[in-house]
C-alpha distance (Angstrom), angle and dihedral (degrees) to the residues before:
residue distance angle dihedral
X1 . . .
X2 3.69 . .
X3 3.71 112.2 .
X4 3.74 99.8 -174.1
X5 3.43 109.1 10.4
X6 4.40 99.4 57.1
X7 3.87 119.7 157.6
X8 3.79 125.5 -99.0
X9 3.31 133.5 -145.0
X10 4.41 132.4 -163.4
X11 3.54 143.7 89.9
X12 3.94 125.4 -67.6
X13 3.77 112.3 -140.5
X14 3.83 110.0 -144.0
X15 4.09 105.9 -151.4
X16 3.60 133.5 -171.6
X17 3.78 98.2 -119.4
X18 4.12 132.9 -148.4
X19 3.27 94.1 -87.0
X20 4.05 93.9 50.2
X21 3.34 98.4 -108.0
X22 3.68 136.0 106.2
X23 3.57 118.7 -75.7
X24 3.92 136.5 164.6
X25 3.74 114.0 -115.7
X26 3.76 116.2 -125.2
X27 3.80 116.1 -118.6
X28 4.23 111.4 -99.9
X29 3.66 85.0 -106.4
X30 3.60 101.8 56.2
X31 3.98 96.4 33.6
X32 3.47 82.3 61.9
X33 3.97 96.3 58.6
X34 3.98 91.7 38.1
X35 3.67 82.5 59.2
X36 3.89 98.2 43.3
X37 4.04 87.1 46.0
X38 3.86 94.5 47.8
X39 4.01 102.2 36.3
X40 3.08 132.6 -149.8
X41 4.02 113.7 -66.9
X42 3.91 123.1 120.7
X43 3.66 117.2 -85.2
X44 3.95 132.7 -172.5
X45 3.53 98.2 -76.2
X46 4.29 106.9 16.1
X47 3.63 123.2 55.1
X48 3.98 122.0 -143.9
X49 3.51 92.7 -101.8
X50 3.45 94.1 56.4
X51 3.43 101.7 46.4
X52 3.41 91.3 47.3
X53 4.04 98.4 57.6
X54 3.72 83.2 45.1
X55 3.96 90.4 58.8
X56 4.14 91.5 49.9
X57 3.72 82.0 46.5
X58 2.99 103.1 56.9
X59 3.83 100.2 34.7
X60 3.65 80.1 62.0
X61 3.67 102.0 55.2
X62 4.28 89.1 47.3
X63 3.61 92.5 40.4
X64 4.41 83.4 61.6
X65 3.19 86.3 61.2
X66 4.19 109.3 22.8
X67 3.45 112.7 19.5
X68 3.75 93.4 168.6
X69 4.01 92.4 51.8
X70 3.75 80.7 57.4
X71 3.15 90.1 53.8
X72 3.90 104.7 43.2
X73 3.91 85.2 38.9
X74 3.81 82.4 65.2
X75 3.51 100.9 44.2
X76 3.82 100.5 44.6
X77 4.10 91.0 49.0
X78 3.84 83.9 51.7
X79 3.96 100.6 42.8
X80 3.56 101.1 29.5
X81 3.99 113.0 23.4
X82 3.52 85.7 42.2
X83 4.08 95.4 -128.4
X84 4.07 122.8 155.6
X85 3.86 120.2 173.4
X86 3.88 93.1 40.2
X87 3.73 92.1 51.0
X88 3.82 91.1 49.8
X89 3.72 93.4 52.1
X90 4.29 90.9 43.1
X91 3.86 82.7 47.3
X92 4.00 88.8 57.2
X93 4.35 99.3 44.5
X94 3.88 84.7 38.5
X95 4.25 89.0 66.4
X96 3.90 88.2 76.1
X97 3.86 98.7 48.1
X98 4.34 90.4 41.2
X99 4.11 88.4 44.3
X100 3.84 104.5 125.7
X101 3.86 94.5 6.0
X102 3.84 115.9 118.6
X103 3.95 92.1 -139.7
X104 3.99 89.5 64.3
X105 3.76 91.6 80.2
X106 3.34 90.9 50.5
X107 3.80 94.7 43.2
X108 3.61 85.8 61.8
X109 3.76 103.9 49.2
X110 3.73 141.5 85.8
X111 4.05 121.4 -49.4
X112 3.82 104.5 -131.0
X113 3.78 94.0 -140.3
X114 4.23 91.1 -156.4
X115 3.53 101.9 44.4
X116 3.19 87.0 43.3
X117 4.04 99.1 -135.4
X118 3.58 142.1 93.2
X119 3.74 138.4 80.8
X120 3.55 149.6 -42.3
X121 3.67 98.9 -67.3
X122 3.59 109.2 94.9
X123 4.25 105.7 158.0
X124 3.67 110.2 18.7
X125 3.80 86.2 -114.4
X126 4.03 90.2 72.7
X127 3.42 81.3 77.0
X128 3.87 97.9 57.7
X129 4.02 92.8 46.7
X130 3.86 89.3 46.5
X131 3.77 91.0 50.9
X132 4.01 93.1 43.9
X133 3.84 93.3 49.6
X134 4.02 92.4 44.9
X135 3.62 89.4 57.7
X136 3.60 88.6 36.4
X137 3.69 91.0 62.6
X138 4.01 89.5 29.4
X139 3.32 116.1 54.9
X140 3.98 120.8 -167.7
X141 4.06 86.5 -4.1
X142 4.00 122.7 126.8
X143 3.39 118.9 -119.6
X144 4.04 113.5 -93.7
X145 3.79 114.5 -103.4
X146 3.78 89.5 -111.6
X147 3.54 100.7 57.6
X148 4.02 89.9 51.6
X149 3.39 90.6 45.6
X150 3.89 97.9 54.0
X151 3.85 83.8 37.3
X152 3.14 98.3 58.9
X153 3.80 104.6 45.2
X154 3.78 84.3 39.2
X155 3.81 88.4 59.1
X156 4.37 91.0 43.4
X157 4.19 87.1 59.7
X158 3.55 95.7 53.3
X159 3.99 121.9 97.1
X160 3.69 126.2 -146.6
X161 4.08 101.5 -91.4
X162 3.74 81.4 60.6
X163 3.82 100.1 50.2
X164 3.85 94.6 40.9
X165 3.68 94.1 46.1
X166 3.89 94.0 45.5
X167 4.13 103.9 42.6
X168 3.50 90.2 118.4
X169 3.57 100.2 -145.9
X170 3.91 124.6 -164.8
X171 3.76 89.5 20.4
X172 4.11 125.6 114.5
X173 4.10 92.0 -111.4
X174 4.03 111.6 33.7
X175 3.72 122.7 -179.5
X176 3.83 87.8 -103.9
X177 4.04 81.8 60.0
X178 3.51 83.1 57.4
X179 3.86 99.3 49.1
X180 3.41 93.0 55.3
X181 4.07 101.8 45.1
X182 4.01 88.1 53.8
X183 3.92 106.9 26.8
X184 4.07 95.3 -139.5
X185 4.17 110.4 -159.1
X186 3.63 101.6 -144.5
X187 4.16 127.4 -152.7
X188 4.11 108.7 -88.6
X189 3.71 78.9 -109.9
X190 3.79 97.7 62.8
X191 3.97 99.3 35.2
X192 3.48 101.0 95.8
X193 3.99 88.1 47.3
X194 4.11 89.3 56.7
X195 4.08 83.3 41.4
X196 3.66 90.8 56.5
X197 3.85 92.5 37.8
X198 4.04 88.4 59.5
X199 3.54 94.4 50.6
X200 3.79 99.5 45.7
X201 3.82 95.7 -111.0
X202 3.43 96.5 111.4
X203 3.76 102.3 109.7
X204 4.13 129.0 -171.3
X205 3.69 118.3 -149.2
X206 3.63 107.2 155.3
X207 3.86 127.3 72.2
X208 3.74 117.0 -126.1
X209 3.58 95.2 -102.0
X210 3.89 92.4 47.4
X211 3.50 102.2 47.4
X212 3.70 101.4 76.3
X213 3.92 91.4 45.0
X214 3.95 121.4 102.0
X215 3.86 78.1 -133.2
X216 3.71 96.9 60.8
X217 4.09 89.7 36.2
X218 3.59 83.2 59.6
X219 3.38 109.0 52.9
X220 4.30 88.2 35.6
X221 4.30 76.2 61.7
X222 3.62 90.3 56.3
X223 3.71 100.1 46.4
X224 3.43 88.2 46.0
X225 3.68 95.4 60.6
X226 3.62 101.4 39.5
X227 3.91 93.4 -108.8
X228 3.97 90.1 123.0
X229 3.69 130.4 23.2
X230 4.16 108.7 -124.2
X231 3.80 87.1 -106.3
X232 3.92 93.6 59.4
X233 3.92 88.1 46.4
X234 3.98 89.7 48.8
X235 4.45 85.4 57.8
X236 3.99 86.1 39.4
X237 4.11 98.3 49.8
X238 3.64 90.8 44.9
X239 3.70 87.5 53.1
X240 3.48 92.0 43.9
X241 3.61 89.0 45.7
X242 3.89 93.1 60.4
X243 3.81 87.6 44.3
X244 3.63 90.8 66.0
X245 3.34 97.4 41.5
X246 3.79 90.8 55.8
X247 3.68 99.9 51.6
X248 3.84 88.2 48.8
X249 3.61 93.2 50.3
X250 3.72 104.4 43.4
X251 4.14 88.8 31.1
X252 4.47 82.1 61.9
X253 3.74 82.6 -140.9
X254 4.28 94.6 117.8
X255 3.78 103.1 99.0
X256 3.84 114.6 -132.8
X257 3.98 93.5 -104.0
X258 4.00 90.0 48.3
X259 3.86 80.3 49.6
X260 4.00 84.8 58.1
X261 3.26 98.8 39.1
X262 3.63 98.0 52.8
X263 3.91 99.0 41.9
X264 3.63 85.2 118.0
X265 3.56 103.1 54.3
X266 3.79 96.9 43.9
X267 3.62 88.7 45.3
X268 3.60 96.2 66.2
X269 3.71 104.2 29.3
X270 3.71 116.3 35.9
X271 3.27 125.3 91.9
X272 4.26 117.6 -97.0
X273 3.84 76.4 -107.3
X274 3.57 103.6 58.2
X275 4.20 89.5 32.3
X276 3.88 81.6 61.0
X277 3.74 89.0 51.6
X278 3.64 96.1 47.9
X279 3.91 98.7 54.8
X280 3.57 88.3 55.7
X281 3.16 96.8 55.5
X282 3.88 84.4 50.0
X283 3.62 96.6 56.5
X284 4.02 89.1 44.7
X285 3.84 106.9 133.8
X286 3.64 94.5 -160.5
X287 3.65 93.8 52.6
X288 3.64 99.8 35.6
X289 4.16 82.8 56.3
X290 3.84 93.8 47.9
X291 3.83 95.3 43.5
X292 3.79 88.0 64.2
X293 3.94 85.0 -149.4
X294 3.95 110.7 159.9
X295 4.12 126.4 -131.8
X296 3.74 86.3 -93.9
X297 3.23 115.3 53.0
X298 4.13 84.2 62.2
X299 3.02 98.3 53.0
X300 3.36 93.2 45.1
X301 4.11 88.5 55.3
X302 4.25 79.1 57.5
X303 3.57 90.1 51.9
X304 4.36 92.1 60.8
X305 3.55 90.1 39.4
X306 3.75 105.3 50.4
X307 4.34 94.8 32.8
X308 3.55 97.2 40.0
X309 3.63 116.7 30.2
X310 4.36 136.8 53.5
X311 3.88 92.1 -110.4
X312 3.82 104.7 -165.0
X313 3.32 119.6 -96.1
X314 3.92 93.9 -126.7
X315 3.51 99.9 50.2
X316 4.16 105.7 43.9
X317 3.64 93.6 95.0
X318 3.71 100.7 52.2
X319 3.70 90.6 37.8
X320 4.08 91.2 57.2
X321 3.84 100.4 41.7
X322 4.14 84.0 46.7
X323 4.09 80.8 51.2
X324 4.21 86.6 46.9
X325 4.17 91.5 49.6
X326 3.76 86.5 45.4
X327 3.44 100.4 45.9
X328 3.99 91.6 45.7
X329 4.21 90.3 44.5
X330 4.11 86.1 55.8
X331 3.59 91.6 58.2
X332 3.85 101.4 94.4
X333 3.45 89.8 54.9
X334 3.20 86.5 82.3
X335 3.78 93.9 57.0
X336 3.82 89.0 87.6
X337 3.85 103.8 66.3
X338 4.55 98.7 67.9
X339 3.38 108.7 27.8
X340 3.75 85.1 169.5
X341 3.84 158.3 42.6
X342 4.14 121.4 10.4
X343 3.70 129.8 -61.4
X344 3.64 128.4 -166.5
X345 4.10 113.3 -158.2
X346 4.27 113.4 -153.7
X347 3.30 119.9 -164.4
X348 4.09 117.9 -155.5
X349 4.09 106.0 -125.6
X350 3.52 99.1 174.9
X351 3.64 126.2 130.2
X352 3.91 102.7 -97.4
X353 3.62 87.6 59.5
X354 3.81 93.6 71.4
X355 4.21 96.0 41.5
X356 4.20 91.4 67.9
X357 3.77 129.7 61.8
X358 3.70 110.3 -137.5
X359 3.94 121.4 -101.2
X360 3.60 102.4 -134.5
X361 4.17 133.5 -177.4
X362 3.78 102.7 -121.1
X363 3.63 98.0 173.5
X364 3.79 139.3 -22.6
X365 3.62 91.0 -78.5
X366 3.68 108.9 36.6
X367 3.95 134.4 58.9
X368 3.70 122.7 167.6
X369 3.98 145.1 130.5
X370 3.96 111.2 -72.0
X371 3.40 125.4 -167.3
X372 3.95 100.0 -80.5
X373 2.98 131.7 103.1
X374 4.01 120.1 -129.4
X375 3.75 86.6 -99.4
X376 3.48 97.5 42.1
X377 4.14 82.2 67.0
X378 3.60 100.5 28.0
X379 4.14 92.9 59.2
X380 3.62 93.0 46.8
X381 3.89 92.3 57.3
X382 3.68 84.3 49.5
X383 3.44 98.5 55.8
X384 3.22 97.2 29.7
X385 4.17 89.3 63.3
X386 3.63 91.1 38.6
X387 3.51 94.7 53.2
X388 3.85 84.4 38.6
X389 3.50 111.0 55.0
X390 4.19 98.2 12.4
X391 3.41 95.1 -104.5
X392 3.97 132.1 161.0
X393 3.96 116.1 -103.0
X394 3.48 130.9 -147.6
X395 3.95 141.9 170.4
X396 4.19 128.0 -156.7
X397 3.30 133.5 171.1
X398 4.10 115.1 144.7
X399 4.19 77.5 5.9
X400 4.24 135.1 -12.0
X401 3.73 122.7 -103.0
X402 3.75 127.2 -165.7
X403 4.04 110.4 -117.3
X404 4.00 124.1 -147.4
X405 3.32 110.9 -143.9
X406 3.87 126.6 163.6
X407 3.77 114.0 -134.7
X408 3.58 100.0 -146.1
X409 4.20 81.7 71.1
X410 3.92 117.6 96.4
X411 3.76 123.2 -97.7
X412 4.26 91.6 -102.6
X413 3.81 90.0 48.0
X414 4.20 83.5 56.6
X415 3.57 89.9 33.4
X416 3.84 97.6 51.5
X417 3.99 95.2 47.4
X418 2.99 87.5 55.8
X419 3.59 101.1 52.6
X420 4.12 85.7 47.1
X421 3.26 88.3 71.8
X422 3.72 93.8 59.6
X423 4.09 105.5 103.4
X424 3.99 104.2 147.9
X425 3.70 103.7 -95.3
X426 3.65 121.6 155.6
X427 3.78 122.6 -94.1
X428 4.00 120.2 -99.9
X429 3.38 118.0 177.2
X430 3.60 100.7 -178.5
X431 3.75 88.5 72.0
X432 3.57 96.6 68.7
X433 3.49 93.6 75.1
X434 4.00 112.9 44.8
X435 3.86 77.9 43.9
X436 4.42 103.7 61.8
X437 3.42 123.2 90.4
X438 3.63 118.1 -112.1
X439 3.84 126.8 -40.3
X440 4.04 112.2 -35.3
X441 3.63 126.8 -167.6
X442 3.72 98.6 -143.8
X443 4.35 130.8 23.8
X444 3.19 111.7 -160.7
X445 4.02 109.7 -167.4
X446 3.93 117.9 -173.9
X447 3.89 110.9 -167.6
X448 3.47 146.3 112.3
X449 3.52 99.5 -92.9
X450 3.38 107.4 -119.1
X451 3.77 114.2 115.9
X452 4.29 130.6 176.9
X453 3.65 97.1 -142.7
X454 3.90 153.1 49.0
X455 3.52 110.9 -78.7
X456 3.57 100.5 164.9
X457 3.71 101.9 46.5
X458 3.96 84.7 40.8
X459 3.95 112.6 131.1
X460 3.96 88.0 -146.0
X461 3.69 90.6 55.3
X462 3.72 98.3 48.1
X463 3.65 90.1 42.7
X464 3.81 92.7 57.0
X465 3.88 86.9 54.0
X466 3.72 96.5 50.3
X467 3.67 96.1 47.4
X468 3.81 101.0 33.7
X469 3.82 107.2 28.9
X470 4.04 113.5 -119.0
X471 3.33 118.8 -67.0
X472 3.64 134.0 -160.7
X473 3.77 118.5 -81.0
X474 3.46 117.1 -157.5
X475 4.27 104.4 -166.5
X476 3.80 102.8 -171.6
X477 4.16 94.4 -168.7
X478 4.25 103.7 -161.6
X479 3.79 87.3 -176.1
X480 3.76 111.6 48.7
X481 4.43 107.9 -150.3
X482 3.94 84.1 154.7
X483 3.79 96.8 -109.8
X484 3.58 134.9 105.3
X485 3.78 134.5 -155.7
X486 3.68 94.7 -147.9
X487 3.58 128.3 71.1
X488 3.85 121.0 -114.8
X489 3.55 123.2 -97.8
X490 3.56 148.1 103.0
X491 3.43 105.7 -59.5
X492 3.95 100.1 45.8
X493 3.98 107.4 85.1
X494 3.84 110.2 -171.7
X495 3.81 116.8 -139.1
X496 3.74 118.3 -172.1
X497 3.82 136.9 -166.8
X498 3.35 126.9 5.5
X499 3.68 116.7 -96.0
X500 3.80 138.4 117.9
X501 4.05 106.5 -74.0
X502 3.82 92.4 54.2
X503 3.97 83.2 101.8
X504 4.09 85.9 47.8
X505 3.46 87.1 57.4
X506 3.69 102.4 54.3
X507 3.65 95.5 47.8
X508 4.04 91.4 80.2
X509 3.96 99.0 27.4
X510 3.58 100.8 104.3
X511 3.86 95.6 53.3
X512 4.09 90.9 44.3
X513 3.61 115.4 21.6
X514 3.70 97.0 -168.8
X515 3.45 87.2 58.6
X516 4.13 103.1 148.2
X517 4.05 87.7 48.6
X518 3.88 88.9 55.2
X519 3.78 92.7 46.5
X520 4.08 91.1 52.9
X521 4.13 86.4 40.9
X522 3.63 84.2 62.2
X523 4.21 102.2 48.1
X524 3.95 110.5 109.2
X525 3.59 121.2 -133.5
């Protein structure tokens, strides 16, 4: 009896798709999470608005049938891919599917970070945005029982650092908004926090990285009682800052995701020293090996750094050829996910995929555009897996040509060629398949989605299949229009977005090709 590998049965909708050609059309319950993956900013051929009625559409139609998929859906794209202003409009259509169900209150409360469970509210400022959209959409209507519910006990979990940091001050739904539309009754311990929260008193001094530090405790003591002014404890938590950093650093002690994480912070406030100290450890083979960490997750750590933060002047350069070495060392991590057969990796080059910047999960609390453009992203996983895992690489757009590449060359110099061949042709499928050499295992295709032609009544195509067999398809869509060019079945895995845990997802896609939906089955609410 097949364990993995069962039959499966339904109808395959052939659409026309954006780009007027023939498309399949995604099932309701995985439009939804190519959606929730992708968010909701304008692409080539959908505009926000659109995509967003589509999303409350289509949570609608799933949450007839599977109100709790809705509802993990939500939760996992929040938690885990990292997304915000979908998940706060999802969170708003899902009200009328959850209305009566006893997991809606839980839906809408707190995310215990540790346990690793819990609802939709991540940062306590998910609530605001929620809120501020529901009334948005709402106008003049009370908010539903649910909502307040989760709110409130949402609101009763949370501990000062995360009240005062998350007030949301100056904006049309503050946290003192909140207070009053669902009347929390705090612990005796907290009550003279929520006091000082509803009379504007309650004051944040410490960053989120500080704040749990006997450093940053410290100095918050000394403001506190008047011994320094908050300008002398600005000088003296930098200082302290470096001071930490340095013992970590020199003690060896920072683990090689910390490292990541932190890139920022020791960036800007250790000394040239210690900074020197820290890239070394980041372009440590040993510990990039034992870390496990994947190509992504560096660049990624780049990505914050570079878009979101004044990166002195003097140490750019040695910070991005440390982020090169790095990126280049993490490569045989990769080795581990095909340890057989061939793959071939095909990279979309049409014109659409230079007119959008890429919307990219920087952290687990911030999605938005960077500045890269959708092939900036999409050649990089392609040479990054080719380089990777030895596979064959291709690019198409008005037809698919074979690339030489040598693997000894860096990921840019792969990268870049590929990126060369980007001239704004128009996207055909079909050629993908008269066009790869020999039977392969595993096709990776990195695109947009949005193909001219026929692929599935394409001769080349079925010709492939009869000679060669089927092989597995992995369609990693980095735009999200809610079509597919590839029919379903058990062999295509769709990947969506680009973000870190693409890599994590890949690793168990050949025993369970509905991988994603089985991840989000699992989330506890």
């Amino acid at each position: 009896m097949a364990k993995y590998n069962a039959k499966t049965t339904g109808t395959t909708q052939v659409v026309v798709n954006a780009q007027g050609g023939e498309g399949i059309k995604l099932s309701p319950e995985m439009e939804m999470v190519s959606l929730l993956a992708s968010g909701l900013d304008g692409r080539f051929y959908e505009k926000e608005s659109d995509r967003e009625s589509r999303l409350v559409e289509v949570i609608k139609t799933v949450g007839k049938k599977d109100p709790e998929l809705v509802a993990k859906a939500l939760v996992y794209a929040r938690s885990v891919m990292g997304q915000r202003s979908v998940t706060h409009v999802g969170a708003v259509a899902a009200q009328s599917v959850l209305a009566g169900n006893p997991l809606a209150t839980r839906f809408y409360g707190k995310r215990d970070h540790k346990k690793n469970q819990g609802g939709i509210v991540y940062r306590l400022d998910d609530i605001l945005e929620i809120v501020a959209y529901y009334f948005l959409r709402n106008p003049g209507m009370p908010l539903p029982n649910a909502m307040k519910r989760g709110f409130k006990n949402a609101l009763e979990a949370a501990d000062t650092y995360e009240l005062a940091k998350y007030q949301g001050k100056g904006r049309a739904v503050s946290l003192v908004d909140i207070v009053n539309l669902v009347r929390p009754k705090p612990s005796e311990k907290m009550q003279d926090t929520f006091k000082k929260l509803m009379n504007g008193e309650l004051k944040q001094f410490n960053t989120a990285e500080d704040k749990n530090t006997k450093s940053g405790q410290l100095i918050a003591e000394k403001v506190k009682s008047g011994e320094i002014t908050k300008e002398q404890a600005e000088i003296e938590l930098t200082e302290a800052k470096a001071e930490n950093w340095k013992q970590l650093i020199e003690d060896g002690t920072l683990g090689y995701l910390a490292l990541l994480r932190n890139l920022r912070n020791i960036t800007t406030v250790a000394s040239d020293d210690v900074f020197t100290k820290a890239l070394n450890m980041l372009v440590d083979e040993k510990r990039v090996r034992k870390s496990l960490v994947f190509p992504h997750q560096i660049d990624i750590a780049f990505e914050i750094l570079m878009n979101f933060y004044e990166v002195p002047q003097n140490r750019r350069n040695p910070l991005l050829t440390a982020i090169n070495k790095a990126y280049e060392l993490a490569i045989p991590n990769l080795s581990e996910l095909f340890t057989h057969g061939r793959t071939a990796v095909v990279v979309d080059t049409s014109g659409s995929m230079r007119m959008c910047s890429v919307n990219m999960n920087i952290n687990n609390s911030k999605r938005t555009n960077i500045n890269s453009k959708v092939i900036d992203k999409a050649s990089l996983i392609g040479a990054t897996l080719v380089k990777g895992i030895g596979a064959d690489l291709y690019s198409f757009d008005y037809d698919c040509r074979k690339m030489s590449y040598n693997p000894l060359d860096t990921i840019n110099t792969i990268k870049n060629s590929v990126i060369q061949r980007t001239t704004g042709g128009a996207t055909i499928f079909s050629s993908i398949f008269s066009a790869l050499d020999g039977k392969y295992d595993r096709v990776f295709v990195i695109s947009d989605m949005q193909g001219g032609d026929t692929i599935l009544k394409n001769s080349s195509y079925q010709s492939y299949v009869r000679k060669y067999g089927q092989p597995y398809i992995y369609s990693i869509d980095l735009q999200g229009y809610g079509t597919t060019m590839f029919k379903q079945n058990q062999k295509l895995i769709n990947l969506y977005g680009y973000s870190a845990d693409i890599y994590e997802q890949i690793k168990s896609c050949e025993i369970n090709p509905k991988a994603i939906l089985a991840e989000i089955r699992k989330i506890i609410i």
